[in-house]
Biopython code that builds the backbone (N, CA, C, O; Angstrom):
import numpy as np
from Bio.PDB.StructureBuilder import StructureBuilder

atoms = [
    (1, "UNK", "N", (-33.370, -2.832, -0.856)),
    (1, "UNK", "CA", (-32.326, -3.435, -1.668)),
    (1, "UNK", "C", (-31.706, -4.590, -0.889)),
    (1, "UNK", "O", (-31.320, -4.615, 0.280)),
    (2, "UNK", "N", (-31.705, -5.542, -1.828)),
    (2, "UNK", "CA", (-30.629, -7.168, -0.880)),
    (2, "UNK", "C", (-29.202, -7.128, -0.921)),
    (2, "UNK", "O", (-28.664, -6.385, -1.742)),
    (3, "UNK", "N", (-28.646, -7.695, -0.291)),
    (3, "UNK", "CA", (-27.431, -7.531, -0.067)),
    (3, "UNK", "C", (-26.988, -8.867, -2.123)),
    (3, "UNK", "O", (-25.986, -9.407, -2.591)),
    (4, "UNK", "N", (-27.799, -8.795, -2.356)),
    (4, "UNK", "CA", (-27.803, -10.003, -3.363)),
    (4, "UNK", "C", (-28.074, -9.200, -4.722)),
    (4, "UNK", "O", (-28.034, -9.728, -5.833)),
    (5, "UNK", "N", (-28.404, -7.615, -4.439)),
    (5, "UNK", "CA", (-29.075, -6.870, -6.032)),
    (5, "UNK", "C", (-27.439, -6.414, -6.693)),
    (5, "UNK", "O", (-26.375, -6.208, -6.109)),
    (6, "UNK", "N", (-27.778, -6.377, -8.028)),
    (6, "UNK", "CA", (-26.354, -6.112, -9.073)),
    (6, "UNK", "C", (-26.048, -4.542, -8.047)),
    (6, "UNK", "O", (-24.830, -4.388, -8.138)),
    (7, "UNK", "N", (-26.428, -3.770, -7.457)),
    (7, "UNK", "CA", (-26.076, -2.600, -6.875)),
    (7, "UNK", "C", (-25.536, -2.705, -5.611)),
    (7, "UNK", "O", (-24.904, -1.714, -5.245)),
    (8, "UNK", "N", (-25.602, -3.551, -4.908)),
    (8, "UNK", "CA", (-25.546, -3.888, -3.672)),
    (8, "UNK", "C", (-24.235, -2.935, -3.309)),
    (8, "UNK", "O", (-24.506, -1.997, -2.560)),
    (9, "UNK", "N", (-23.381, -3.003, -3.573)),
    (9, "UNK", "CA", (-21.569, -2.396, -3.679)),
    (9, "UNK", "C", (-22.023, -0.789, -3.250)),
    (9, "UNK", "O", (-21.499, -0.254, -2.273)),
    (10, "UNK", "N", (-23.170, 0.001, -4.178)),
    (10, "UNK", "CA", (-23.129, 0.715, -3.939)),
    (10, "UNK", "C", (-24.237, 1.127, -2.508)),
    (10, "UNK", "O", (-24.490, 2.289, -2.190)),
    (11, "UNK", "N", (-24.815, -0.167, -1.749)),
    (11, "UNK", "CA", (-25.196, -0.098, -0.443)),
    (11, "UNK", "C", (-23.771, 0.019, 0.718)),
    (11, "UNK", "O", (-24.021, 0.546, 1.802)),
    (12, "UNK", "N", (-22.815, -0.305, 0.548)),
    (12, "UNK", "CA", (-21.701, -0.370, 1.285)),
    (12, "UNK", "C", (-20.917, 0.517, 1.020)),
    (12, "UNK", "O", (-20.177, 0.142, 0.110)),
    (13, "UNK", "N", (-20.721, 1.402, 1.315)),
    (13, "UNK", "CA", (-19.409, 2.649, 0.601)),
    (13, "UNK", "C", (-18.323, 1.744, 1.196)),
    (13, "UNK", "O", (-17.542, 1.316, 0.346)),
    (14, "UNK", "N", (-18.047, 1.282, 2.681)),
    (14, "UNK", "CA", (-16.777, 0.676, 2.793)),
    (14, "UNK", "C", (-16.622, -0.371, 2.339)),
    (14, "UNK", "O", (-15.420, -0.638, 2.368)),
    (15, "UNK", "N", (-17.241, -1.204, 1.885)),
    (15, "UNK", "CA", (-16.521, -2.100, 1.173)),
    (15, "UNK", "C", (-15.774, -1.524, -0.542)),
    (15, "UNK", "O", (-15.101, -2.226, -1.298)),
    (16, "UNK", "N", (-16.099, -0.364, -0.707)),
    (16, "UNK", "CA", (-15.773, 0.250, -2.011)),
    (16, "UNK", "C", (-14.513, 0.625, -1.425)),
    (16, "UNK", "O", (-13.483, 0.172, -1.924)),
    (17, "UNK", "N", (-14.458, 1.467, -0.335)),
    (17, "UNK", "CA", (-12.484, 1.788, -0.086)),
    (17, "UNK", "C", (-11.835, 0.232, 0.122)),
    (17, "UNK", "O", (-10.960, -0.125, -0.667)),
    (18, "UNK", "N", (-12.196, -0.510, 0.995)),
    (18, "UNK", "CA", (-11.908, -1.918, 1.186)),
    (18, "UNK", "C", (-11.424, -2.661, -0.246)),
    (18, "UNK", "O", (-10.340, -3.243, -0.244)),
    (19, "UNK", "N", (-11.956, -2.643, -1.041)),
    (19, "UNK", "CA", (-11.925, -3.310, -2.632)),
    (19, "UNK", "C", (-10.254, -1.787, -3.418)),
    (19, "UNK", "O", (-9.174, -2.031, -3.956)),
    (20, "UNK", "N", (-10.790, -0.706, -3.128)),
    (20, "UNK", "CA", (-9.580, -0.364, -3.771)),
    (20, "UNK", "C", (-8.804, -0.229, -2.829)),
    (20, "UNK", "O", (-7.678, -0.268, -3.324)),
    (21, "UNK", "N", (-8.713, -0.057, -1.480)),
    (21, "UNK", "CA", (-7.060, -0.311, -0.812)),
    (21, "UNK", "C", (-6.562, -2.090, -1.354)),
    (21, "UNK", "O", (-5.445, -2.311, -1.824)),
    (22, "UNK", "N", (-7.290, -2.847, -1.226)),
    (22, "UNK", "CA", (-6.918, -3.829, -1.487)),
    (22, "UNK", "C", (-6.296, -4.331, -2.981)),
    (22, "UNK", "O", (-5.336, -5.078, -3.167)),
    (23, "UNK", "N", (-7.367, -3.517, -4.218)),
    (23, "UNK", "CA", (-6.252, -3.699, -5.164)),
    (23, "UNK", "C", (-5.230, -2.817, -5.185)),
    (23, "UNK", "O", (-4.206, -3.126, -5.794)),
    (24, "UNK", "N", (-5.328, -1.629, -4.555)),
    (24, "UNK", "CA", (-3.727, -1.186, -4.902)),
    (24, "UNK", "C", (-2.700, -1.537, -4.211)),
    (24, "UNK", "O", (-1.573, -1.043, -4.260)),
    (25, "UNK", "N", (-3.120, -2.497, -3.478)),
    (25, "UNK", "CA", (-1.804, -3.322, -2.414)),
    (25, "UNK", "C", (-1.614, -4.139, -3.268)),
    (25, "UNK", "O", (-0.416, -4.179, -3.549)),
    (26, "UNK", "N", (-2.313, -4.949, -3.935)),
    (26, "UNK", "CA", (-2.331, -6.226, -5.109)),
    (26, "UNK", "C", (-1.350, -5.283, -6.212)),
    (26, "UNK", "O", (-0.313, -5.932, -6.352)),
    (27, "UNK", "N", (-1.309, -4.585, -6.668)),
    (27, "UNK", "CA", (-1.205, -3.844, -8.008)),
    (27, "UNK", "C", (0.409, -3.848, -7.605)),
    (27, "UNK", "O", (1.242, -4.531, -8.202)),
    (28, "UNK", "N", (0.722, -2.910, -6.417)),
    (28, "UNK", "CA", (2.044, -2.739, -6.348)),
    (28, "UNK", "C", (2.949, -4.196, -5.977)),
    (28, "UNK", "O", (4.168, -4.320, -5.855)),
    (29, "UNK", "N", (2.247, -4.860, -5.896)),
    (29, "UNK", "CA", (3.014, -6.300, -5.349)),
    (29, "UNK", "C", (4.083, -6.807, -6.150)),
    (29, "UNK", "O", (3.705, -6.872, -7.320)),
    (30, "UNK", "N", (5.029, -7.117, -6.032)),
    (30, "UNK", "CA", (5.917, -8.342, -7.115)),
    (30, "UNK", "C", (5.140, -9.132, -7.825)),
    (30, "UNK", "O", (4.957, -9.111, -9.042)),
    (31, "UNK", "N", (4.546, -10.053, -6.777)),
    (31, "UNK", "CA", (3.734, -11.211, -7.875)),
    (31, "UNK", "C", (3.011, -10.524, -8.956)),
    (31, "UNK", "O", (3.100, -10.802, -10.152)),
    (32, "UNK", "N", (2.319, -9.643, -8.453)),
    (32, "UNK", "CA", (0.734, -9.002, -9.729)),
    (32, "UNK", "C", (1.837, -8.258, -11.027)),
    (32, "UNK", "O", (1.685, -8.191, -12.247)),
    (33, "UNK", "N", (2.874, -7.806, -10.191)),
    (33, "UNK", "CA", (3.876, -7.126, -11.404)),
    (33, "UNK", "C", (4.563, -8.247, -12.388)),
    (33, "UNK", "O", (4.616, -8.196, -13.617)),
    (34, "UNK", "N", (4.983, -9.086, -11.682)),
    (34, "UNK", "CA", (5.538, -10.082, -12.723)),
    (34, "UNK", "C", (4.774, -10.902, -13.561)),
    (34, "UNK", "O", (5.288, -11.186, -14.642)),
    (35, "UNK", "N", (3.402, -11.451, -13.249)),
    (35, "UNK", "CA", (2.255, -11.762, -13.975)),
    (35, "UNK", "C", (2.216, -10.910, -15.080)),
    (35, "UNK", "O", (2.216, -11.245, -16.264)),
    (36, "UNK", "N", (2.176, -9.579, -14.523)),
    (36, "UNK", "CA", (1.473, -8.444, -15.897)),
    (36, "UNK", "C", (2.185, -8.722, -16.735)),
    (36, "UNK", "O", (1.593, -9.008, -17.776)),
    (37, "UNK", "N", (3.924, -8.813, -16.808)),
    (37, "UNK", "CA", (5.344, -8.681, -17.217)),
    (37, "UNK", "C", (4.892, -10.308, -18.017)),
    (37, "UNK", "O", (4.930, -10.318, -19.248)),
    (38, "UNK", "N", (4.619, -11.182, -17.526)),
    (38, "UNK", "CA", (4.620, -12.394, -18.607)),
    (38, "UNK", "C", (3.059, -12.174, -19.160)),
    (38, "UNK", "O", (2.871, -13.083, -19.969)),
    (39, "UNK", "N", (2.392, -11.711, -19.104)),
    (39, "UNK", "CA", (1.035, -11.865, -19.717)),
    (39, "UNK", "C", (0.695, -10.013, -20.550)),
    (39, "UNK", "O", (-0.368, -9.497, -20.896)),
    (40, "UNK", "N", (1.681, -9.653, -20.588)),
    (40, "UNK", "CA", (1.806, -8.354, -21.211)),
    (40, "UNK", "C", (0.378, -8.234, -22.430)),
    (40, "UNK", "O", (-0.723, -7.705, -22.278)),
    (41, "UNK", "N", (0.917, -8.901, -23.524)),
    (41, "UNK", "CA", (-0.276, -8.827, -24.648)),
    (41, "UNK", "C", (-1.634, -9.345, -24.523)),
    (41, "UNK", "O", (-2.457, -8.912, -25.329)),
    (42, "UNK", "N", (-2.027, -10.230, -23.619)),
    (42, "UNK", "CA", (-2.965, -10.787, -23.401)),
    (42, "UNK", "C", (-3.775, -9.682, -22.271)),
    (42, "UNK", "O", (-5.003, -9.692, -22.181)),
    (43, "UNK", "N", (-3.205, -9.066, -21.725)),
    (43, "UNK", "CA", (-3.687, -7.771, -20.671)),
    (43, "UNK", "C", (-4.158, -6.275, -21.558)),
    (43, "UNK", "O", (-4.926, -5.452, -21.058)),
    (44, "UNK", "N", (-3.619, -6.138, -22.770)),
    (44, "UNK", "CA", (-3.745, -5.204, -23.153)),
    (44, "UNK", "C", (-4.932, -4.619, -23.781)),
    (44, "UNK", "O", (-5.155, -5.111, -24.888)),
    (45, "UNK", "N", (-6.051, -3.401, -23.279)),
    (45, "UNK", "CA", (-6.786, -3.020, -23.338)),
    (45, "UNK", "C", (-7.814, -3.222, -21.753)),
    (45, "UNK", "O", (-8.991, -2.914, -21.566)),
    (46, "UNK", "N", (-6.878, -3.810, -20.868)),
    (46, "UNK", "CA", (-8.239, -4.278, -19.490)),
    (46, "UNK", "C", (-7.672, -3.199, -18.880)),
    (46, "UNK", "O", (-6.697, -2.709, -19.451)),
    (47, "UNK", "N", (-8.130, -2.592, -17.617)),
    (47, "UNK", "CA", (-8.680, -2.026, -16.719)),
    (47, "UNK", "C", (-7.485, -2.235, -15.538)),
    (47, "UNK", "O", (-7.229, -3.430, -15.686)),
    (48, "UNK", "N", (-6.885, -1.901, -14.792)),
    (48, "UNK", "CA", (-6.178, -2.247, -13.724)),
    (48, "UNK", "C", (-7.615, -3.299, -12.979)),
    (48, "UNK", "O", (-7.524, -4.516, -12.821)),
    (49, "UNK", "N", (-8.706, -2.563, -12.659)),
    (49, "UNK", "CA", (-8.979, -3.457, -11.776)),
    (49, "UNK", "C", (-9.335, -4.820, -12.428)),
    (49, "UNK", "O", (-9.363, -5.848, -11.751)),
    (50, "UNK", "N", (-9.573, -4.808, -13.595)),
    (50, "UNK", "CA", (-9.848, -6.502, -14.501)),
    (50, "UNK", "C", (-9.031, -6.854, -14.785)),
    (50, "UNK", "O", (-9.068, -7.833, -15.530)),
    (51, "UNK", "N", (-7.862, -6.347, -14.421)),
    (51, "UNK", "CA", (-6.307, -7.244, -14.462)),
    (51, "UNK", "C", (-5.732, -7.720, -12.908)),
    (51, "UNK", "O", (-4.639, -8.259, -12.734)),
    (52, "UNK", "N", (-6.394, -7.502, -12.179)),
    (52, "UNK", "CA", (-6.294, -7.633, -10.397)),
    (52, "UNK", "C", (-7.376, -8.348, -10.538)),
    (52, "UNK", "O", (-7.053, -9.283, -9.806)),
    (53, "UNK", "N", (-8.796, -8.721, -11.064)),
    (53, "UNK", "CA", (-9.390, -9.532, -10.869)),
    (53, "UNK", "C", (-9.008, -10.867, -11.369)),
    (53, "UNK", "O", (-9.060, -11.935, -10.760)),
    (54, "UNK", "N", (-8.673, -10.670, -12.397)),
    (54, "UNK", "CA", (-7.896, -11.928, -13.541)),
    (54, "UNK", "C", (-6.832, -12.341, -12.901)),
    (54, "UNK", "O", (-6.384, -13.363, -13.420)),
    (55, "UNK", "N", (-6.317, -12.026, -12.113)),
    (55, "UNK", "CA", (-4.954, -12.145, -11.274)),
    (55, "UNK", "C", (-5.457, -12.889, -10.419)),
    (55, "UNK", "O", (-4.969, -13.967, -10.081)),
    (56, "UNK", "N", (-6.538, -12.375, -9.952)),
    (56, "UNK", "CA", (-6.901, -13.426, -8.359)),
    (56, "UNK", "C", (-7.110, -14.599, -8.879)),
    (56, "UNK", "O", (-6.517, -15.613, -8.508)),
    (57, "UNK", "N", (-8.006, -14.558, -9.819)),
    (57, "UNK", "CA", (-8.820, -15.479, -10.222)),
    (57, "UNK", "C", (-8.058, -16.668, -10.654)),
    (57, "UNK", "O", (-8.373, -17.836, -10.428)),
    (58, "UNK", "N", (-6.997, -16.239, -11.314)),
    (58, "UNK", "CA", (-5.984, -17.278, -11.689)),
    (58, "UNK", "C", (-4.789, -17.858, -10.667)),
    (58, "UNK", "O", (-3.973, -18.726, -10.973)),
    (59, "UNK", "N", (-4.877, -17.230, -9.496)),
    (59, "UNK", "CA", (-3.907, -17.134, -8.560)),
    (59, "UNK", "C", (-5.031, -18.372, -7.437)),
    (59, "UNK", "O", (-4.607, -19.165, -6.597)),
    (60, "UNK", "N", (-6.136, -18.183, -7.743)),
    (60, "UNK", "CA", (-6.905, -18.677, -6.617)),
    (60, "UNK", "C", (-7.127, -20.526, -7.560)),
    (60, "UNK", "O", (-7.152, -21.612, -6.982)),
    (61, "UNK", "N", (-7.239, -20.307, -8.917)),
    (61, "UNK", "CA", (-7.597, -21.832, -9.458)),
    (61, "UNK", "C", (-6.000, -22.256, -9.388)),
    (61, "UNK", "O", (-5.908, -23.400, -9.834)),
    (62, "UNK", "N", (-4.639, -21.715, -8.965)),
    (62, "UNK", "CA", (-3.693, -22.375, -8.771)),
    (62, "UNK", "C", (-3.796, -23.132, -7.546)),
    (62, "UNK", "O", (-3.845, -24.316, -7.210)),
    (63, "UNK", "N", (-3.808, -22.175, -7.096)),
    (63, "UNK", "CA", (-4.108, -22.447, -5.719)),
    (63, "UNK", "C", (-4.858, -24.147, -5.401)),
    (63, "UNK", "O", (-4.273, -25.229, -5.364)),
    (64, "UNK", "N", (-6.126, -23.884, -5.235)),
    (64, "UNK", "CA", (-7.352, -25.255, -6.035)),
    (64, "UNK", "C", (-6.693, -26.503, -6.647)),
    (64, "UNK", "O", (-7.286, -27.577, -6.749)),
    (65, "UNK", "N", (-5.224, -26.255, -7.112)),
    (65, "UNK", "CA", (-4.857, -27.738, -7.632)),
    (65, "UNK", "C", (-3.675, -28.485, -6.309)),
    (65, "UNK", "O", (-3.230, -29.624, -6.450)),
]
sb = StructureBuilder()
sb.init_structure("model")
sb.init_model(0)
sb.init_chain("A")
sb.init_seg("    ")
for serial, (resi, resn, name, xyz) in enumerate(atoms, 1):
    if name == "N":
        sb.init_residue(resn, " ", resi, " ")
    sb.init_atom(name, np.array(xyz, "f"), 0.0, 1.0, " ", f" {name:<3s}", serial, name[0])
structure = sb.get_structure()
Protein backbone atom coordinates (compact mmCIF):
# COMPACT_ATOMS: atom_id res chain seq x y z
CA UNK A 1 0.00 0.00 0.00
CA UNK A 2 1.37 3.84 -0.89
CA UNK A 3 1.36 6.29 1.35
CA UNK A 4 -0.84 7.92 -1.76
CA UNK A 5 -3.86 4.86 -1.70
CA UNK A 6 -7.61 6.28 -0.61
CA UNK A 7 -6.70 3.88 2.65
CA UNK A 8 -3.52 5.08 3.47
CA UNK A 9 -5.03 6.75 7.07
CA UNK A 10 -5.76 3.44 7.87
CA UNK A 11 -1.76 2.49 7.36
CA UNK A 12 -1.03 5.06 10.22
CA UNK A 13 -3.16 4.48 13.38
CA UNK A 14 -1.27 7.67 14.77
CA UNK A 15 -2.01 9.89 12.56
CA UNK A 16 -5.82 8.81 13.27
CA UNK A 17 -5.39 9.92 17.21
CA UNK A 18 -3.28 12.95 15.77
CA UNK A 19 -6.38 14.06 13.38
CA UNK A 20 -8.91 13.59 16.34
CA UNK A 21 -6.89 15.21 19.24
CA UNK A 22 -6.51 17.86 16.86
CA UNK A 23 -10.10 18.34 15.93
CA UNK A 24 -11.27 18.27 19.31
CA UNK A 25 -8.88 21.06 20.24
CA UNK A 26 -10.36 22.87 17.00
CA UNK A 27 -14.02 22.02 18.10
CA UNK A 28 -13.69 23.42 21.63
CA UNK A 29 -11.98 26.63 20.44
CA UNK A 30 -13.78 30.17 20.41
CA UNK A 31 -13.05 30.75 16.84
CA UNK A 32 -14.60 27.13 15.48
CA UNK A 33 -17.53 28.00 18.10
CA UNK A 34 -18.31 31.32 16.84
CA UNK A 35 -18.09 30.30 13.09
CA UNK A 36 -20.62 27.42 13.88
CA UNK A 37 -22.80 30.31 15.81
CA UNK A 38 -22.79 32.53 12.44
CA UNK A 39 -23.01 29.70 9.93
CA UNK A 40 -25.61 27.74 12.06
CA UNK A 41 -28.07 26.74 9.00
CA UNK A 42 -25.63 26.26 6.47
CA UNK A 43 -23.82 23.50 8.95
CA UNK A 44 -26.84 21.69 9.54
CA UNK A 45 -26.84 18.01 8.80
CA UNK A 46 -22.55 17.80 8.56
CA UNK A 47 -20.55 15.79 10.78
CA UNK A 48 -18.40 17.59 13.50
CA UNK A 49 -15.51 16.47 11.64
CA UNK A 50 -16.89 18.14 8.06
CA UNK A 51 -17.58 21.13 9.99
CA UNK A 52 -13.74 21.30 11.36
CA UNK A 53 -12.78 20.54 7.91
CA UNK A 54 -14.93 23.38 6.35
CA UNK A 55 -13.57 25.51 9.08
CA UNK A 56 -10.00 25.00 8.13
CA UNK A 57 -10.60 25.20 4.82
CA UNK A 58 -12.17 28.51 5.01
CA UNK A 59 -9.90 29.75 7.73
CA UNK A 60 -6.86 28.73 5.52
CA UNK A 61 -8.36 30.61 1.95
CA UNK A 62 -8.61 33.68 4.50
CA UNK A 63 -5.68 33.36 5.39
CA UNK A 64 -4.27 33.15 1.33
CA UNK A 65 -5.68 36.71 0.81
Amino acid sequence: MTPTSAASNLQYPADTEIWYSLKCAIAASSGFQRWQLERNTQLQGLLLEQQVQKYLRETLETLAY
